[in-house]
C-alpha positions in Angstrom: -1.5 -17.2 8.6 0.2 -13.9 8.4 0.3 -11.6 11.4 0.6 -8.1 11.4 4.1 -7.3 11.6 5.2 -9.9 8.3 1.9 -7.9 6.6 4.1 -4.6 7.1 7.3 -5.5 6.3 5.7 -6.8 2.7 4.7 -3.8 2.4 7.7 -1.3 3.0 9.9 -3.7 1.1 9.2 -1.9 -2.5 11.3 1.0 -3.1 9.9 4.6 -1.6 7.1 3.2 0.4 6.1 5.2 3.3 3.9 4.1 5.9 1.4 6.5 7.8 -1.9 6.5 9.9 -5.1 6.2 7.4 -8.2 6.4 10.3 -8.2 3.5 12.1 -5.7 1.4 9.7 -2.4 1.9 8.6 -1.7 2.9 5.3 1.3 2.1 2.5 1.8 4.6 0.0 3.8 5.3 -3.0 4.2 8.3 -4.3 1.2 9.9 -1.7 -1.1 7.3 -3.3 -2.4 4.1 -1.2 -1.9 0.7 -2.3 -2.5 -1.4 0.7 -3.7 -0.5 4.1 -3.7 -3.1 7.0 -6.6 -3.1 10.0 -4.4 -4.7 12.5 -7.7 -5.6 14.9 -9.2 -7.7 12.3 -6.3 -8.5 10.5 -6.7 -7.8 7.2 -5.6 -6.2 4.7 -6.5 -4.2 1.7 -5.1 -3.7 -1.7 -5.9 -1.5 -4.8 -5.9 -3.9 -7.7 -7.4 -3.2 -11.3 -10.7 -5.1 -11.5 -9.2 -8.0 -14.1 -6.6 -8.8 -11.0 -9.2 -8.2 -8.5 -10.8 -11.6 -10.3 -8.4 -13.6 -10.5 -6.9 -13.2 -7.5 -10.1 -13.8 -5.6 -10.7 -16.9 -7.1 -8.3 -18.5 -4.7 -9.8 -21.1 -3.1 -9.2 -20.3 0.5 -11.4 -17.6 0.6 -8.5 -15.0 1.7 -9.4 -13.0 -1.2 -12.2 -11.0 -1.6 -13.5 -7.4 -3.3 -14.4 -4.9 -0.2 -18.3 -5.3 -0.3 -19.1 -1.6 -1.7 -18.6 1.0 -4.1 -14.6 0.9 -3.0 -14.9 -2.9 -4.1 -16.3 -2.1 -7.7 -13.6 0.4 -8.0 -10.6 -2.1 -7.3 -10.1 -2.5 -3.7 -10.0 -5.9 -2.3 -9.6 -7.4 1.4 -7.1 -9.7 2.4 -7.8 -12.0 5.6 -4.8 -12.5 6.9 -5.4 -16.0 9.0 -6.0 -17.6 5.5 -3.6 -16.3 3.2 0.0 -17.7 2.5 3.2 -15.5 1.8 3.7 -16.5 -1.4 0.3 -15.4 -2.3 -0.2 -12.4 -0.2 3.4 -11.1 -2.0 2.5 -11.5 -5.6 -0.7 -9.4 -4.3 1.2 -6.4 -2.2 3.6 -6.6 -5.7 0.3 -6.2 -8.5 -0.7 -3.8 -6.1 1.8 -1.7 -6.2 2.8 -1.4 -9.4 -1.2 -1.0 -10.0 -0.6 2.1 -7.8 2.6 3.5 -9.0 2.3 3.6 -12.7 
């Protein structure tokens, strides 16, 4: 399980990050672009991934990762439930997504 707080500090560990309010969530951005947002009431989190990543990294068998149910899911984004996710795997994640976002 990973709370809230080790969720942000993934996140604003890659270079230029900011961190701002997005609605109801919070929002990490790079370069004024999102790549992962974080609804601390249900904690989860969401990442932009390119649809090949978005497979294969919901076909972890916990469950933790899944496309958002919508037109946003078909267009990359992809929840993260943070009470079944490790670190290891929630970092390699917050990483592709990033890199997804800033090139």
């Amino acid at each position: 399980m990973i709370n809230n707080e080790e969720f942000r500090k993934m996140a604003v560990s890659f270079p230029e990050v900011e961190e701002s309010p997005h609605f109801e969530k919070t929002s990490f951005r790079i370069r004024k672009r999102i790549f992962a947002t974080l609804n601390e009431k249900e904690n989860r989190g969401c990442v932009k991934l390119s649809e090949n990543d978005q497979y294969i990294f919901s076909q972890n068998e916990s469950g933790a990762v899944y496309p958002v149910p919508n037109k946003w899911g078909l267009q990359g984004w992809t929840n993260i439930d943070l009470n079944k996710i490790n670190k290891r795997l929630l970092k390699e994640i917050l990483k592709t997504a990033y890199a997804e976002v800033k090139s």
